[in-house]
C-alpha positions in Angstrom: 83.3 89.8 92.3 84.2 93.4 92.7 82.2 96.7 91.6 83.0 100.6 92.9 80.8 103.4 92.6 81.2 107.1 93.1 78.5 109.4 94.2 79.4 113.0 94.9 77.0 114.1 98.2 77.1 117.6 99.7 77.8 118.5 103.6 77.5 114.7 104.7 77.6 115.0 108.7 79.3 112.6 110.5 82.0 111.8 112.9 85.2 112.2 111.1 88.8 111.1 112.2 89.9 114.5 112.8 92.2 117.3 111.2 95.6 115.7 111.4 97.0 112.8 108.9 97.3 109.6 110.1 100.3 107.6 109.5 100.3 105.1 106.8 103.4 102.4 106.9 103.1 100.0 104.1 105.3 96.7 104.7 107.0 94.6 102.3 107.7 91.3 103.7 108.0 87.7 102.6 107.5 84.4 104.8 110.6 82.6 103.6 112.5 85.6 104.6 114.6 85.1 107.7 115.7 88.7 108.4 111.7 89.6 107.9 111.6 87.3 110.9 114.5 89.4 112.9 113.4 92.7 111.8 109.3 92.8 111.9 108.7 92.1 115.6 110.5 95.1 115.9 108.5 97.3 113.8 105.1 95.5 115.0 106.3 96.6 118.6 106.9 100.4 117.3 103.4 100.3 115.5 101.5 99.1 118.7 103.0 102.1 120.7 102.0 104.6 118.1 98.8 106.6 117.5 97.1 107.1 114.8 99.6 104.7 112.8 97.9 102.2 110.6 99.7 99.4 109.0 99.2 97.1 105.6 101.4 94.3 105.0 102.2 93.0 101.0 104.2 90.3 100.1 106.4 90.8 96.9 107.5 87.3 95.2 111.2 88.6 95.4 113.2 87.6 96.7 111.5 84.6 97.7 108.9 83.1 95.1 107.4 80.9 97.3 105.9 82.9 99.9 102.5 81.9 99.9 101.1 84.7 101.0 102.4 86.3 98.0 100.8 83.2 95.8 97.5 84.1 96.6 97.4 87.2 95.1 100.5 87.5 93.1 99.9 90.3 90.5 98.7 92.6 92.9 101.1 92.4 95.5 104.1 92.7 93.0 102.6 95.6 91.8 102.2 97.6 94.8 106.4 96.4 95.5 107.1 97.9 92.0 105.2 101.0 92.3 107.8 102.1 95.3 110.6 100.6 93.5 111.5 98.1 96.1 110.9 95.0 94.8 113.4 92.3 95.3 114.6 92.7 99.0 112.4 92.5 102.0 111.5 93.9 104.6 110.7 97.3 103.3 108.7 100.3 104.6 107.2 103.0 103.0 105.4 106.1 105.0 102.8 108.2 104.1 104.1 107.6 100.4 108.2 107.9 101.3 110.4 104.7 100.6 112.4 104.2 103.8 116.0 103.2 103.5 116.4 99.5 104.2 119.3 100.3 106.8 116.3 102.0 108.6 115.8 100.7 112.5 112.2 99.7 112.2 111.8 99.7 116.2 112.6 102.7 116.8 109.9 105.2 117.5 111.5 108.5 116.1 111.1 107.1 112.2 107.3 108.5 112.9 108.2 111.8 113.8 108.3 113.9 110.6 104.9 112.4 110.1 103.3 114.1 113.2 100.9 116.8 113.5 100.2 117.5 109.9 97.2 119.2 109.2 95.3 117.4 106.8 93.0 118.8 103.6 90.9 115.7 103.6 89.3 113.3 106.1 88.3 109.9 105.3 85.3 107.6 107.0 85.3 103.9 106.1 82.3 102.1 107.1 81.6 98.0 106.3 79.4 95.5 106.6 78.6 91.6 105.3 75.7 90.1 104.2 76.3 86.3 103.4 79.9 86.4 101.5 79.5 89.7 100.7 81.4 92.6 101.8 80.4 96.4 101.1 82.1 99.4 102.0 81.6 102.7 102.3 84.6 105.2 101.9 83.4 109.1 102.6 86.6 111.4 102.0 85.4 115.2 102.7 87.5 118.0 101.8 88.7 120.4 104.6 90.5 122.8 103.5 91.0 125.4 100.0 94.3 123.7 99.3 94.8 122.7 95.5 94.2 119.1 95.4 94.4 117.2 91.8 96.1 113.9 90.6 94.4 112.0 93.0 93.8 108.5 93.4 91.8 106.7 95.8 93.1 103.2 97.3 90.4 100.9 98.6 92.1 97.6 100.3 90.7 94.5 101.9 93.1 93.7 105.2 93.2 90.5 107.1 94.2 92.2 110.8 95.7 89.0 111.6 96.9 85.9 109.7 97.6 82.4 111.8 100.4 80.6 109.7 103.6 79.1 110.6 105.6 80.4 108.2 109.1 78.7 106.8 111.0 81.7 108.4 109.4 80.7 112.0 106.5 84.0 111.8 103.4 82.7 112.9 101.1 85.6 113.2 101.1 87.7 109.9 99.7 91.3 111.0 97.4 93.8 108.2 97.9 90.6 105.5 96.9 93.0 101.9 94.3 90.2 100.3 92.7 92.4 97.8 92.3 96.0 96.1 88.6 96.9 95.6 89.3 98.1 92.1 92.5 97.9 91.3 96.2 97.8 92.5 96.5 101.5 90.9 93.6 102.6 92.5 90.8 104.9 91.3 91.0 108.5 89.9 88.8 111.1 92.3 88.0 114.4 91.9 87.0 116.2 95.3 84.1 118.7 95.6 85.2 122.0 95.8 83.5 123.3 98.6 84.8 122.9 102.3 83.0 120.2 104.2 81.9 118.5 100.7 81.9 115.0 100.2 83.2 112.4 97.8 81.3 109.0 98.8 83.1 105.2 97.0 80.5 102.3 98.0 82.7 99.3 97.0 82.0 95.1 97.0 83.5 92.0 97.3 83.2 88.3 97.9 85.1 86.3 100.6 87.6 84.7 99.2 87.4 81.2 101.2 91.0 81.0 102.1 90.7 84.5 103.9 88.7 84.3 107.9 85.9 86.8 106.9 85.8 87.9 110.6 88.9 89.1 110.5 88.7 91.3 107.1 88.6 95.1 107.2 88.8 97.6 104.9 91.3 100.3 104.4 91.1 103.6 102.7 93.8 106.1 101.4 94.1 108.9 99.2 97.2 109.3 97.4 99.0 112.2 95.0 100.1 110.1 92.2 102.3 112.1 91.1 104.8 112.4 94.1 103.2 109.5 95.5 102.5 111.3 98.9 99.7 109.8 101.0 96.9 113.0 101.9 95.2 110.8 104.9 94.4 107.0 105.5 91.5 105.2 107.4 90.3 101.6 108.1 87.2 100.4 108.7 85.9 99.2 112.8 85.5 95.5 113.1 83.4 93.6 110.4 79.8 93.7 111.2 77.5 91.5 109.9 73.9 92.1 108.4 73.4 88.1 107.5 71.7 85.2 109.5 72.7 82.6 107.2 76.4 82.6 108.3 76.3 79.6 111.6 78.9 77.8 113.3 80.0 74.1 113.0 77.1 73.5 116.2 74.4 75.0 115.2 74.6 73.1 111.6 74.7 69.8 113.9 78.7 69.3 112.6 81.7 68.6 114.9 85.4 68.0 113.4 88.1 66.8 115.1 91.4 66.5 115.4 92.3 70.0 115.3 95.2 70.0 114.2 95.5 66.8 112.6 97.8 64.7 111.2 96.6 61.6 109.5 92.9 61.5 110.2 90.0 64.2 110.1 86.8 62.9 111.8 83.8 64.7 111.0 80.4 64.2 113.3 77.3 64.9 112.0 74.4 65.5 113.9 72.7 66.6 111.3 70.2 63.5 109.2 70.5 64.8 105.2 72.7 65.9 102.6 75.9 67.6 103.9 78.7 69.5 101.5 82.1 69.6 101.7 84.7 71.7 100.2 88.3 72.0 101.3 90.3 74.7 100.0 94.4 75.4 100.8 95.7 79.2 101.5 95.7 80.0 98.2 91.9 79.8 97.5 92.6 76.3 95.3 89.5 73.9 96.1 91.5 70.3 97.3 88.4 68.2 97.8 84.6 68.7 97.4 82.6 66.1 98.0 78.8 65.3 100.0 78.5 63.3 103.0 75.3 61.9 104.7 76.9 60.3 107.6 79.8 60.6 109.9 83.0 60.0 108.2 86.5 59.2 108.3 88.9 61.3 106.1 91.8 60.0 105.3 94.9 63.5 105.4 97.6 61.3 104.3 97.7 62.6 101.0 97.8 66.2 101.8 100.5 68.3 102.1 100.9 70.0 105.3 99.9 73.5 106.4 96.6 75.3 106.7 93.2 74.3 104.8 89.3 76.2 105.1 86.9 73.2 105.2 83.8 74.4 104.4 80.4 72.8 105.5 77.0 73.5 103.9 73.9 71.7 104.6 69.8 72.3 105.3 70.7 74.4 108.7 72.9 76.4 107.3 77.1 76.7 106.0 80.1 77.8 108.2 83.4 77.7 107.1 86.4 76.3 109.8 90.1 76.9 109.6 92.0 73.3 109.5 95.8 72.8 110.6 97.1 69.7 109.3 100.9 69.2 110.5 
């Protein structure tokens, strides 16, 4: 489920990022990739000693196909690949809009300089919350200056900050993971206001998609000239913040599983007397097992392939949802 809406408002006051860009680096990587595996703790070492750098990872299906990161959302993330024109070797980077040669050291900090100290002409303020498996968001871009500003398009992305997988190329932590556009890969036409400190508000919504950790999922905002593909600002929502009660842990809803990770066998402990569901889905969102329990079972994870499953529990007390290595 998806929806965007677009509400013009006038003189909005709030605190904005300030008056210079931030730095947008867009990664193309794949997880069966082995000079990924050389080349990106490199570049996530350069990010963490920038300011005002933000970073969003997409995985093309070339030249690997079976990245399943990629998998999960295929069309979208070979999409944003062919938009640059880079599809078919990774890693990639693009800043602020501008394909980086793929001889470029990622590590080394002087690749961010020409994208310093630029005034911007438009802020942008990403708020979020959750209620149940819902996420909204709130993107406020405000003009700032009198500069000529048309062929815009608005890019509203949902970002895991930080993926747990152990990836055929050895990764295992997958930083800024792209899950999902808000509308679509292309994003949205927008027209600014045309008065200095005017406002252009986007209230977008999705669902959690149950192979993503929804405490983990942020969303990121950036305005783009889509005709020379240069990025005006970018901005990412604070940590997710939930509005919901009905959300609980595996204790409160009187559950306990274990081994985690497992091999062979799953036990799962109930505490709780009645009706409990179970749904186990893999990392691409495909439901494996569903199935109600009313006592404490014994499951059998012989026949599953290894890797990294979402079991999700719902019963009277409440649902939660647990990640589940099986190795």
């Amino acid at each position: 489920m998806k929806k965007i809406l677009l509400i013009i408002t006038t003189a909005l006051s709030m605190a904005l990022q300030g008056q210079n860009k931030a730095t947008l680096v867009e990664h193309f990587t794949n997880t069966l990739c082995s000079v990924c595996s050389s080349r990106n703790p490199g570049l996530y070492q350069n990010l963490r000693a920038q300011q005002d750098v933000l970073h969003i990872a997409y995985h093309p299906s070339a030249p690997y196909t079976g990245c399943i990161l990629n998998q999960h959302n295929k069309v979208e993330n070979d999409a944003k690949t062919n938009y640059y024109g880079v599809y078919g070797s990774t890693p990639r980077i693009v800043i602020n809009g501008i394909v980086q040669s793929a001889s470029t050291n990622y590590a080394n900090a002087s690749i961010f300089n020409p994208f310093k100290n630029i005034a911007a002409d438009v802020s942008i303020l990403v708020k979020q919350t959750v209620e149940g498996d819902l996420i909204k968001s709130t993107v406020s871009v405000k003009r700032l200056t009198n500069a000529v500003l048309n062929n815009l398009k608005l890019h509203v992305m949902y970002v895991e900050d930080t993926l747990f997988y152990n990836a055929p190329n050895g990764e295992n932590q997958h930083y800024d993971v792209f899950r999902k556009a808000a509308s679509n890969i292309q994003g949205v036409d927008i027209t600014l206001p045309n008065n200095i400190d005017d406002s252009l508000v986007v209230l977008t919504q999705t669902t959690v998609n149950s192979a993503w950790n929804k405490n983990r999922i942020y969303t990121l905002a950036f305005v783009q000239n889509s005709n020379d593909k240069t990025i005006l600002n970018a901005a990412k929502s604070n940590a997710l913040k939930s509005n919901s009660t009905g959300i609980k842990g595996l204790q409160d809803i009187g559950v306990q599983l274990f081994p985690n990770p497992a091999s062979e066998v799953l036990y799962i402990n109930l505490n709780h007397t009645g009706l409990n569901k179970i749904s186990i889905t893999n990392m691409l969102g495909n439901e494996v097992l569903n199935t109600t329990i009313n006592n404490s079972e014994k499951m059998d994870l012989t026949t599953f392939s290894k890797g990294v499953y979402f079991v999700s529990i719902e019963n009277a007390l409440g649902k939660t949802t647990q990640k589940l290595l099986i190795k």
